[in-house]
N, C-alpha and C positions, 0 to 999 in steps of 0.2 A: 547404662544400657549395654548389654552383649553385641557385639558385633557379630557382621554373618560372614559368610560364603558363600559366592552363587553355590546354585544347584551342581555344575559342573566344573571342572577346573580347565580353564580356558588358558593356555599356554603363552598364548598372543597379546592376549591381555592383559597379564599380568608380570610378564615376563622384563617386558619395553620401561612400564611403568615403575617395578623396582629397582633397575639398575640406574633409573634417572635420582629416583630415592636413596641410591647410595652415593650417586656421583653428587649430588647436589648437599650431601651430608659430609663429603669428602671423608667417607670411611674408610677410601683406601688408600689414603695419604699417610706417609710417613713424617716426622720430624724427631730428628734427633732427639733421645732418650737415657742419658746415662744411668738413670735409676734401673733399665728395665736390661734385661739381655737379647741383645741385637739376633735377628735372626735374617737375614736373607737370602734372594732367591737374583739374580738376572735370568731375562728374559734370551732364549737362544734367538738373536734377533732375524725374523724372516725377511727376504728378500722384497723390497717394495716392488719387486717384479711380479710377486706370490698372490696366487687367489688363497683361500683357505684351502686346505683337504685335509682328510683323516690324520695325517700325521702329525699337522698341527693341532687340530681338534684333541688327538690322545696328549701330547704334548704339555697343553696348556691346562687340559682337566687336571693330570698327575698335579706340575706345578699350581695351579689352582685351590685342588684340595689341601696340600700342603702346607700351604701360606696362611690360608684360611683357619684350620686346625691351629696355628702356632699361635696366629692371630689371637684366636679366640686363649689360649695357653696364658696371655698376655705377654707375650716377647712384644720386643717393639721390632715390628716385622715391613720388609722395604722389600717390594717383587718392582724390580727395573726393566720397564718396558723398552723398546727401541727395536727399531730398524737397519739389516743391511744394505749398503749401497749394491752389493753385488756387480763390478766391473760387466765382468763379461757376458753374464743374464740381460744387464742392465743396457749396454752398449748396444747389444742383437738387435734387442726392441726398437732402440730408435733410427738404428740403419735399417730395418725391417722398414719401417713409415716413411722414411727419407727414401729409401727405393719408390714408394709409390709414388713420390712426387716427380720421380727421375733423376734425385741426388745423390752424392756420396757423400762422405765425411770431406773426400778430401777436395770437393767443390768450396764448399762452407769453410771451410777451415775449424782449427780448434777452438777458436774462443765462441764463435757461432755454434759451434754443436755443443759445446757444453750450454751453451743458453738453452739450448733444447732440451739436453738432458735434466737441466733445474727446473724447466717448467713440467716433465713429464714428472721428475717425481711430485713434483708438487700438485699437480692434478690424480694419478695414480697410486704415491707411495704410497698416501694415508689410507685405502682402501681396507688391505688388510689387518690394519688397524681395528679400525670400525665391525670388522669382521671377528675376530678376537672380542671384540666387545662383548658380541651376542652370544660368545660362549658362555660369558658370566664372569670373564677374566677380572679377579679383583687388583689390576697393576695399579703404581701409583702413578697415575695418566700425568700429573704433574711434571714428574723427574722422566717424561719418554726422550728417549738421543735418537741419534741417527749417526753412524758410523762416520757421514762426514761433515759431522757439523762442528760446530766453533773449537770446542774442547775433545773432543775424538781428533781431531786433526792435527791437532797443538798435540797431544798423546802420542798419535804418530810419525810425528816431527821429530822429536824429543827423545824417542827409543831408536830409531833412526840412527839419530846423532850419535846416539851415546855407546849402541853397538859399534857403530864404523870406528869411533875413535878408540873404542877397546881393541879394534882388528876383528871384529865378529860379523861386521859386513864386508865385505870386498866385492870387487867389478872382476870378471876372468872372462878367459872361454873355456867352456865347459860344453859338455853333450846333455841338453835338454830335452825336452818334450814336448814337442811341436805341430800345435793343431790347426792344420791348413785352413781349416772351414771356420775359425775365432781368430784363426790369424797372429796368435800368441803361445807366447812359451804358457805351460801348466805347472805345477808340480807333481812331486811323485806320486802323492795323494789323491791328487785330482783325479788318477790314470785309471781305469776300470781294466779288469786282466778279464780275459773268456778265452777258454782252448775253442781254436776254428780247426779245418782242414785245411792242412799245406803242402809245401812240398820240400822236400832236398834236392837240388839241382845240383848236379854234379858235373862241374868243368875241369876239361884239363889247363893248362898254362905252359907253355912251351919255355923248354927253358932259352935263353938268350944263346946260348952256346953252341945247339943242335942235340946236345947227349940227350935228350930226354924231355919230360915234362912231371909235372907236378897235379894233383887232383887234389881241388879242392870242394867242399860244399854250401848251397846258399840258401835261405832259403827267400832272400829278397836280392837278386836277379839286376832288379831297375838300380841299385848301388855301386855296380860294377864299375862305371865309369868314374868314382872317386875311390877306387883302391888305390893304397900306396904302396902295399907291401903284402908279400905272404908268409905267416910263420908258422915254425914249425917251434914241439919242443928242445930244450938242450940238450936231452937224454936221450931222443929219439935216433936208436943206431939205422932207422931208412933212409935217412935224412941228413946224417952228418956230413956228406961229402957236400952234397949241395949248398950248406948255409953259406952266406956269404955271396954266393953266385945270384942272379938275375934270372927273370924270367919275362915274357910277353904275356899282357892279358890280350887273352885274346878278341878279337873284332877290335876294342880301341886300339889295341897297337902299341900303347905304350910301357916301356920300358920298369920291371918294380922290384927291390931287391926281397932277397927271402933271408928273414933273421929269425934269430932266436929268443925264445919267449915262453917263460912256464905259463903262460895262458894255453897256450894251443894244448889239449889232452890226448896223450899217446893210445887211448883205448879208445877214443871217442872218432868216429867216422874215417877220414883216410889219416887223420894226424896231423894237416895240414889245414891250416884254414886264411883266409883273405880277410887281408887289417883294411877298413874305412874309417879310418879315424874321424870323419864329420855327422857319420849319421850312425855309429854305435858304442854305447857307452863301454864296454870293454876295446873296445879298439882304441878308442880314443886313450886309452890309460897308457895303449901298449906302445901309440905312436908318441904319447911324453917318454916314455922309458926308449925309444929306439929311436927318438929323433925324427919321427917322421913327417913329411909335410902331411896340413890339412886340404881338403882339398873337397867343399860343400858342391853338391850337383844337383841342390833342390831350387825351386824357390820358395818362397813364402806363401803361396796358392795352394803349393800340390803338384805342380809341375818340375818338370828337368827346367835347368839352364842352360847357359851357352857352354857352360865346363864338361856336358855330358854330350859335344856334338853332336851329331846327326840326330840325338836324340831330344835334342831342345825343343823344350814347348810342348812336350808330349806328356799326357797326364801319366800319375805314377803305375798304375794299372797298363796303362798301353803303352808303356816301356817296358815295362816287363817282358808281357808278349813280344814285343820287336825284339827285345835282345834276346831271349829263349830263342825264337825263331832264328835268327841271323847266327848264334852260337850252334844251331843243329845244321845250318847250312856250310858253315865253318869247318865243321865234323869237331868241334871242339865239347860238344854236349853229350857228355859217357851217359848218364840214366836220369830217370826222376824217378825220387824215391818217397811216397807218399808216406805223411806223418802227420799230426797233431800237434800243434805248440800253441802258446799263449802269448793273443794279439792285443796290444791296451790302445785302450779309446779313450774319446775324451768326456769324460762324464755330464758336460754338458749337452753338448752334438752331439756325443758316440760316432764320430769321425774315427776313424782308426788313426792314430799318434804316429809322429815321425821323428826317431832319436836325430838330433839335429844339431851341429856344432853352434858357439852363437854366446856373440858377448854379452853377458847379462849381470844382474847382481844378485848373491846369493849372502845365505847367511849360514854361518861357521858353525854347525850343529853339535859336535860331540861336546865342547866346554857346555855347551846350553843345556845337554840331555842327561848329563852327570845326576846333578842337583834336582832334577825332573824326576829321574829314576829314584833317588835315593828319596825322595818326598814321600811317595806312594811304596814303597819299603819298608820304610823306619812306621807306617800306621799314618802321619800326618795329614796323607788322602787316601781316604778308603772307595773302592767301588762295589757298588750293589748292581746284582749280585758280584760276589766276589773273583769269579772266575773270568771276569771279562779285564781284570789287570794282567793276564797273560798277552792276549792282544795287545795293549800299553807296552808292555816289557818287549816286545818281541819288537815292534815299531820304534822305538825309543832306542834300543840296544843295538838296530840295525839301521839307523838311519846312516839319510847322506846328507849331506848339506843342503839347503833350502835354497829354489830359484823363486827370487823374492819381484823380480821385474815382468812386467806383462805389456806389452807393445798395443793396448791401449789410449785410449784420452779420459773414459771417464772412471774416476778414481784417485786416489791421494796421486799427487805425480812425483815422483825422488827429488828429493831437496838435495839435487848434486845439478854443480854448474861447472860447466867446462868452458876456463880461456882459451879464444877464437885465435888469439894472438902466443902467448906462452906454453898452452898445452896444459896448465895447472887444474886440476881437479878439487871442488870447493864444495864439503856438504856443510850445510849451514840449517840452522832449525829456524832463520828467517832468511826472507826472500833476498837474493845477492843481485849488486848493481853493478858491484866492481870489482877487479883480480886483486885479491888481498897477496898477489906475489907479484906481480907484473905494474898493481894499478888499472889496467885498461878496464874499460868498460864494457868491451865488445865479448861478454858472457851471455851464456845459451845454456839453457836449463834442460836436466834428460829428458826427453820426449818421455819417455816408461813411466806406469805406473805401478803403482803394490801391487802385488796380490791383495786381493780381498781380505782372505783368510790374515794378513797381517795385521789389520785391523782388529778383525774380530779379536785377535789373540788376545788384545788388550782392554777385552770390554769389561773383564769383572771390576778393573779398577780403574779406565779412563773414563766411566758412566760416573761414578763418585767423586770426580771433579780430578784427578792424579793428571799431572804432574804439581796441581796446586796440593798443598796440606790444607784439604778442606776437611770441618768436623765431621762428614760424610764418610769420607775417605778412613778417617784413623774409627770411628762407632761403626760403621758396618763392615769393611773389611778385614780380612779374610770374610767370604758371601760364604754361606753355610752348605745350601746343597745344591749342586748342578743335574737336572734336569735334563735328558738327551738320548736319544739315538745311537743304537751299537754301530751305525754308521758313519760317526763322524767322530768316533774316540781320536784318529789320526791328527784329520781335517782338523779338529776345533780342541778337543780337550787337552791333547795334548801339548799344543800351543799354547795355551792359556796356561798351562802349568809350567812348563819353564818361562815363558815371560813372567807370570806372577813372583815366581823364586828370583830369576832375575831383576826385577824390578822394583817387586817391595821386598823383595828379601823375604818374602814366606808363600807357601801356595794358597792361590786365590778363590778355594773351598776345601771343606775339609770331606765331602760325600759326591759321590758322582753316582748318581741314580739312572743306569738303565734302563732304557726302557726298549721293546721289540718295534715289530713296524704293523701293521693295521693289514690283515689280511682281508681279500673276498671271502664269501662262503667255503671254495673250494678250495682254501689254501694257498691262491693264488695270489702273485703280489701287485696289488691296485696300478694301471698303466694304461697311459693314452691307449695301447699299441693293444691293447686286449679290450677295452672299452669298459675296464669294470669297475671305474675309479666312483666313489659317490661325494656329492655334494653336500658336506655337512650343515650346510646353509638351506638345503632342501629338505633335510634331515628336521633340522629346527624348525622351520617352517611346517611343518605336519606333526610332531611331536613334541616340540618342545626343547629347549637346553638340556634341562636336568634330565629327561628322557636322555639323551645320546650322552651325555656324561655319563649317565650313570651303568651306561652300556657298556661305555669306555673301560670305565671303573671295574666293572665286576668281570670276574675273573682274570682280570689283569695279575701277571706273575714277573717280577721284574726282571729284566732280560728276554722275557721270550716273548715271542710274536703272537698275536689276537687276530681271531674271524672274525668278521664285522656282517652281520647277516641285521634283515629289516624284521625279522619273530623277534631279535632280543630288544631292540626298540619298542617295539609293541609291547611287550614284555612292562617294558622298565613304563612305557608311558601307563599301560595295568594298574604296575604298582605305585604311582606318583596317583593314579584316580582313587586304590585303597585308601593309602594314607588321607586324603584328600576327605574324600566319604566320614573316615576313620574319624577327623577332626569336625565335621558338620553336626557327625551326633553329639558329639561330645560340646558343640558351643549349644547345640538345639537343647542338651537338659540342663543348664546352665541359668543360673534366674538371677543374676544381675549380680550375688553378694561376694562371689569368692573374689580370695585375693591373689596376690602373686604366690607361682607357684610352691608350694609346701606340702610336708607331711603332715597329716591328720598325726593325732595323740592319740588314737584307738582304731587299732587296725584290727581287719579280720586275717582269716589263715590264707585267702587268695590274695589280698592284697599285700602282706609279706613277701610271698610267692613272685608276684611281679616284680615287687620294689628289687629284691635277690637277684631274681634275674637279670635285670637291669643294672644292677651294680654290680654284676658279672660282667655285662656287656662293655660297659664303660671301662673296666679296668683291661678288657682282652681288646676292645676297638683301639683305647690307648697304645697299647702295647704294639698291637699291629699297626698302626700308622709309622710311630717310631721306629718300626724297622722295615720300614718300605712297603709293608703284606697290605698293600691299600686293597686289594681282590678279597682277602682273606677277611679284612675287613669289612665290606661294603656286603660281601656274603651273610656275614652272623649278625647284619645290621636289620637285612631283608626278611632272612629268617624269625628275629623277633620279634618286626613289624607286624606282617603275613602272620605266622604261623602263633606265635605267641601272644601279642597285645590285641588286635584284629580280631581273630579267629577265635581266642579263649578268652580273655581275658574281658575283652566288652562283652563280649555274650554273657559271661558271668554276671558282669556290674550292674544287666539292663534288671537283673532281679531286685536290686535294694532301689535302682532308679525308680522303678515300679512304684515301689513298695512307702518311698516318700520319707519324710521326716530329718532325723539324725542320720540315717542309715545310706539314705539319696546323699545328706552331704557330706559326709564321709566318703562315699567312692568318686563324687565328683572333683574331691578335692585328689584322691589319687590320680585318676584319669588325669586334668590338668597335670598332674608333677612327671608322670607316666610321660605324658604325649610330649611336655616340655622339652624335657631333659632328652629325649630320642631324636625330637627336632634340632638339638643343637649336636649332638651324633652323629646327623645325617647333613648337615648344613657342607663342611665342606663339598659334598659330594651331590647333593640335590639344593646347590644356595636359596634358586627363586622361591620354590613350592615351601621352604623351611621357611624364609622371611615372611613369607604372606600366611602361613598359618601361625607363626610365630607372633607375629601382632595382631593378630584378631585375637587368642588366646590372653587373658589375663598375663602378664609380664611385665618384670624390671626394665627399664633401660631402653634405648634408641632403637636398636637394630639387634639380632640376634647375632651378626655377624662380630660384634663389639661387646656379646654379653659371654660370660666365663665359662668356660669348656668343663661338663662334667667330672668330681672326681669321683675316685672310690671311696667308699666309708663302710669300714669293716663293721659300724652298729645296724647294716642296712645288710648284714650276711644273716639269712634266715633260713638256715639249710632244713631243719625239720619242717617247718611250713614247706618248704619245695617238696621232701619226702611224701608230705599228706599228697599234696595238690598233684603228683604225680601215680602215686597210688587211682586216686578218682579219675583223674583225665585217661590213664592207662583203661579202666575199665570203663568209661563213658566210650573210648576211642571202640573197646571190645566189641559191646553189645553192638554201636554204629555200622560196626565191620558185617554183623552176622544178622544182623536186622535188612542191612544191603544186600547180602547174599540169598537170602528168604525173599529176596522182593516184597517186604512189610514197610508199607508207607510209612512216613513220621506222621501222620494225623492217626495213625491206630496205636492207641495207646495199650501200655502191658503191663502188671506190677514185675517187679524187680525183687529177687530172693537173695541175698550178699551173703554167703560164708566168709566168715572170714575172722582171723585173731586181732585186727585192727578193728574192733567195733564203733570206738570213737569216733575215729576218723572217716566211716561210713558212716555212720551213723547223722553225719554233721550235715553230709553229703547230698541228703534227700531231694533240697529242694533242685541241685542242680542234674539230678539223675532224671527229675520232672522237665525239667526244662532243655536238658541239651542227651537226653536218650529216650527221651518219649515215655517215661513210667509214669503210668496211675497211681503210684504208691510204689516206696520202699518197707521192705523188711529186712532187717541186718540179726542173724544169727550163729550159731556154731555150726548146722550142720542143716543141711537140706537136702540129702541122695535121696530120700523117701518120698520126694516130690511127684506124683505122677505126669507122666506124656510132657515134659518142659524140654527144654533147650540147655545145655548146660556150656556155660562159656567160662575159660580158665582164664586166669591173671598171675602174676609174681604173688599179687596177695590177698585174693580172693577165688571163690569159686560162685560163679555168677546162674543162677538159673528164672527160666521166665515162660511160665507153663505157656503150650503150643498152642492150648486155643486161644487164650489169649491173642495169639501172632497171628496166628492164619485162621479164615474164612475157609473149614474143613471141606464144604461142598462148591464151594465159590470157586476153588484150587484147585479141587478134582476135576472141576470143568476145566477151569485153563489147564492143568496139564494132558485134559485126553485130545483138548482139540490140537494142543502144540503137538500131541504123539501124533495124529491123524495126518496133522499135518508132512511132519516128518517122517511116518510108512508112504505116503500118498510119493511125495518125492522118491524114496528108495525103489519104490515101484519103479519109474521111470527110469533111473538109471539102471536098474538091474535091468532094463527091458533093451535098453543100448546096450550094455556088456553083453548079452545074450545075441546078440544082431551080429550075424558074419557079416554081415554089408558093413556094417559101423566098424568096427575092429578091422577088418582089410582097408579101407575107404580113408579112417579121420589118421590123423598126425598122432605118433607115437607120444607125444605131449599132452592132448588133449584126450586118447584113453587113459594118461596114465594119471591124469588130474580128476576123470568119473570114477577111478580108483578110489582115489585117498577122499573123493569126497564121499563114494558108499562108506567107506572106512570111516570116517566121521560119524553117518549118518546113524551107522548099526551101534556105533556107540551111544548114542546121542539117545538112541531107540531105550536100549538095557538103562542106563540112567533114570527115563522118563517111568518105566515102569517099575522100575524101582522107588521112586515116587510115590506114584499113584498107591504101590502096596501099601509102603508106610502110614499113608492116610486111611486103609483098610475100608 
């Protein structure tokens, strides 16, 4: 007995219920396969801090589609789910709740607040998890990690290790980036640049001597109090008598000498400029090369310290103003010279960043960037589209060393211990009890944590069990294609490729698939701060998965950024009711005997015509998946759906359905192979609505998700049959066009006159001319000009005519066109009676006479038209 489908396709209901069907079939598990070629995907792992939005939604459909396709390809295919811990997201949150109770971290201590932080992810993390679910994500839920669990942590122990003891990690002081409001160093990455409005503060400096002073410029003010020095350059003939000598800053008072230095630029402002070695990273170079003391005047909050006197305690905004003010009362403040420069924030707060001296741990970047660069070089990883490896090369070529330590509690903590007693310094990739130089016991482990992003680096290959030789590890690595945002090429991908080089000795995918970021309507980029972010979870909820995937999908172009409006939802949930509908007729003429999909052994010339075009489709949707054109894709998918299968092709078949016998089961065995094979086409990209009509349909196998991805077969190319079937639909489409424009209902039937040198093939045509252009009858001949009072409509390969009475109701038409004339004089009357009105013309808005204008102008045409008409009817 045929199975059905409700009357409507219910998103809600069927949605829930198949992916429990797959989970419980464990279709999206992987287990190692050496017969098959490994294909994989990791998951870019989202923060357990993370609800869903658009970005992940786009995200996980691309990877989605992807995996699924390969799937079906039969690769033995492995998509690695998992989670970041996210430090510093992660940390907010829970000093956020600990504020409401009236606590801080450092009431509780550490081992207390990390108790909190394991219980929040453990109530929270899985969230977005579950969330991912409902997008239809096929991961293998089995193999899901988390950044800090058992074997990520051993991972990052391990790399740890092995870099310090190469010399690729080292402890310094260095000039970081320092966010008052997380209260931690960042990296350079982290850092967001936007030009504000500033200024150039221009002080003099008295030299220590009396001869003179010196002009320098600033444009941060509240620094002043940890100057050490002013330089000038070598070259600079302004300046050469001075180097050497001393000068007073002024208000602090204290004493700073003036050296030389190709940093300071001889065209650039007065030529002189003020070293802070603690809070600017070219200063800080300048005070290595000249010796000079460090001399930090911030604190950790955002405030001055006791090093900035009278200015202690004062936030860095309201030092500024004090010492501007107290520099103009000084008479030491020459001008302010307003400019534009670029201020980095901290990408998570958007705190504005403080270059900040500060012993940390950093990791030796050029040895690491070599081997990164030459990967993505020599073809080994390529990026789609390809223009986004200039970004890569520009990052990679220009890096600086990585500050790897965050002044933190939750997150991996540095496996370096310091003796309390010797001073010895001890990284261990286990826990240290005792001074392996001294003996003592009395060791203290860094309070600092990693960076986040250290982790992540190592997820292609610590999720597959690495630093163990697990069969995982050597069958799926190198992971195939990475998935991501032009956003975080820095942030993540780049890391991930030199640790992959570094670590397994090869990089750890061979594709890096771009993708843009998820627009509003307007162009606008989705943000608390605008209110125009949407809930893809709200989205599904009213529409459907495959509705907003397949949103997602279409017109996506890789690399570039997508409008995300609620019409193309609508749209796509449309087209999931076509298809839907599409299948209901097709099981409703269906009488219990057919088998699994196949081609009949006697086709007609339209069912050629489909099968062709379909094996077109198959060989260009292939073609475009494989190279990323998933847009291009899902477009020509739509189009044959809609436009081709839908639209013509049933409407055709309902004639032999009709008609019964051999003839009904000939087209219903096409239809099945038709709807089948389209179903597994569309499945990466619309999975739910494909599964659920996919098993109701006559079909091989378990799940459609598990059954073989269409191929091409050149005995199924039937390019003359397309010839025919485009010749008729051309002119089926004609008469539709000009039978619309007559206003001639389809219940008023016409005969149909065909010139034409393809007699055959009109000829064959009749009964679809009866059916899908409203003719009483065909006649196919050579010539018909001698036709009287007809309609004559052209084609490539015909000339079509279709006498007038036939069309139109002669007197019927002469009334509706005198009354539409009547009506339209009766109007021109009225306006011409305002343009003639001095009152009206002096009186209305030069807008609104000048709109009674164009619409007489209309109308008088509109007039000649109508009796031109009416003549023709005579």
């Amino acid at each position: 007995m045929t199975k059905e489908l409700a009357k409507q396709y219910d998103p809600k209901e069927v949605e829930d219920r198949i992916y429990k069907f797959w989970l419980d079939g464990k279709y999206f598990h992987a287990e190692v396969d050496e017969t098959k070629k490994p294909y994989t995907i990791v998951i870019p792992p989202p923060n357990i801090t993370g609800q869903l939005h658009m970005g992940h939604a786009l995200d996980n459909t691309l990877q989605d589609i992807l995996i699924r396709f390969r799937r079906m390809q039969g690769y033995d295919t492995l998509w690695v789910p998992g989670t970041d811990h996210a430090s510093i997201a992660t940390e907010a949150k829970i000093v956020e709740a600990m504020k409401k109770e009236g606590l801080t971290k450092e009431d509780i201590g550490r081992e207390k607040f990390l108790e909190r932080a394991w219980e929040w992810k453990d109530q929270y993390g899985g969230r977005i998890i579950e969330q991912l679910k409902k997008m239809g994500s096929s991961c293998d839920w089995d193999r899901e990690r988390f950044t800090m669990d058992e074997g990520c942590s051993k991972a990052v122990r391990e790399v740890f290790v092995n870099l310090y003891n190469k010399g690729l990690i080292y402890r310094g002081e260095r000039i970081i980036n320092w966010c008052s409001h997380c209260k931690t160093s960042i990296s350079d990455a982290e850092v967001e640049y936007e030009e504000k409005d500033g200024a150039y503060w221009h002080i003099r400096y008295p030299l220590s001597d009396g001869s003179g002073y010196v002009e320098v410029a600033t444009t941060r003010p509240e620094t002043i109090p940890g100057d050490t020095a002013v330089a000038v350059h070598p070259d600079d003939e302004r300046y050469k008598d001075i180097v050497g000598k001393t000068c007073i800053i002024p208000v602090i008072g204290r004493e700073i000498p003036i050296v030389a230095d190709f940093y300071a630029k001889m065209d650039k402002g007065t030529g002189a400029v003020k070293i802070t070695p603690a809070h600017d990273p070219n200063d800080f170079e300048v005070g290595l090369r000249c010796n000079l003391p460090i001399i930090d005047v911030m604190t950790d909050d955002g405030h001055m310290n006791e090093k900035a006197g009278k200015y202690a305690g004062m936030e860095l905004m309201e030092c500024r103003k004090a010492i501007v003010r107290d520099m103009e009362e000084a008479g030491a403040l020459v001008k302010i010279e307003p400019t534009k420069h670029e201020v980095g924030s901290c990408y998570r707060c958007h705190t504005t960043v403080e270059p900040k001296v500060s012993k940390q741990w950093f990791v030796k970047m050029a040895p690491l960037a070599k081997p990164a660069i030459d990967a993505v070089k020599n073809g080994e990883v390529r990026f789609v589209p390809e223009r986004f490896d200039k970004i890569y090369f520009n990052c990679m070529e220009n890096i600086r060393d990585w500050c790897i330590s965050r002044q933190l509690w939750w997150g991996h903590r540095i496996p370096a211990w310091y003796c309390q007693d010797c001073g010895e310094v001890i990284v261990s990739k286990t826990d240290v009890h005792e001074c392996t130089k001294c003996g003592s016991k009395n060791v203290v482990q860094d309070p600092d944590t990693l960076d986040t992003w250290f982790s992540s680096a190592l997820w292609p290959f610590s999720t597959l069990g690495w630093p163990d030789d697990t069969p995982e590890l050597r069958h799926y690595y190198p992971t195939s294609t990475l998935v991501t945002g032009y956003d975080i090429i820095f942030f993540w991908v780049a890391r991930m490729i030199f640790s992959g080089c570094e670590h397994m000795g090869k990089p750890p995918f061979n594709t890096v698939f771009i993708h843009g970021i998820v627009r509003d309507e307007l162009g606008r980029k989705m943000s608390k701060s605008l209110g125009n972010g949407i809930d893809p979870l709200t989205v599904i909820d009213k529409y459907g998965a495959d509705a907003l995937r397949f949103t997602l999908a279409t017109g996506n172009s890789p690399g570039n950024d997508m409008r995300y409006s609620e019409k193309k939802v609508e749209a796509s949930r449309n087209f999931a009711n076509k298809l839907w509908n599409a299948a209901r007729f097709i099981l409703m003429n269906l009488d219990g005997t057919e088998e699994a999909p196949h081609i009949p052994e006697s086709l007609e010339t339209e069912d050629k015509w489909i099968l062709s075009l379909l094996n077109t489709l198959t060989k260009e949707v292939t073609e475009n998946l494989e190279k990323f054109e998933l847009g291009v894709a899902v477009q020509k998918l739509y189009d044959f759906i809609w436009d081709v299968f839908c639209d013509w092709y049933i409407e055709i078949a309902k004639i032999r359905l009709q008609a019964g016998g051999e003839k009904a089961k000939q087209v219903r065995a096409v239809l099945v192979y038709v709807m089948s094979r389209t179903l597994q086409l569309l499945h990466p990209f619309m999975p739910f609505i494909t599964e659920e009509i996919w098993l109701t349909l006559p079909h091989d196998g378990e799940t459609i998700m598990r059954s073989s991805w269409p191929v091409y077969d050149e005995k199924l190319e039937f390019t003359e049959d397309e010839k025919k079937m485009e010749s008729i639909m051309e002119a089926i489409r004609a008469i539709r066009n000009r039978r619309a424009e007559m206003n001639v209902p389809p219940s008023r039937k016409a005969k149909i006159y065909i010139a034409t040198e393809k007699k055959d093939v009109f000829a064959s045509s009749s009964i679809f001319m009866q059916r899908l252009a409203s003719a009483s009858e065909t006649e196919v001949g050579d010539n018909f000009d001698d036709l009287p009072d007809s309609v004559c409509i052209v084609t490539h390969d015909a000339k079509i005519y279709i006498p007038m009475g036939e069309l139109v109701d002669f007197e019927a038409e002469r009334k509706r066109l005198q009354k539409e004339l009547d009506g339209a004089q009766k109007k021109l009357a009225q306006i011409n009676g305002k343009l003639s009105n001095e009152g009206f013309l002096s009186k209305a808005p030069a807008a609104v006479v000048e709109g009674q204008k164009q619409e007489k102008a209309k109308l008088d045409e509109k007039i000649k038209m109508l009796n031109e008409s009416i003549a023709k009817l005579g």
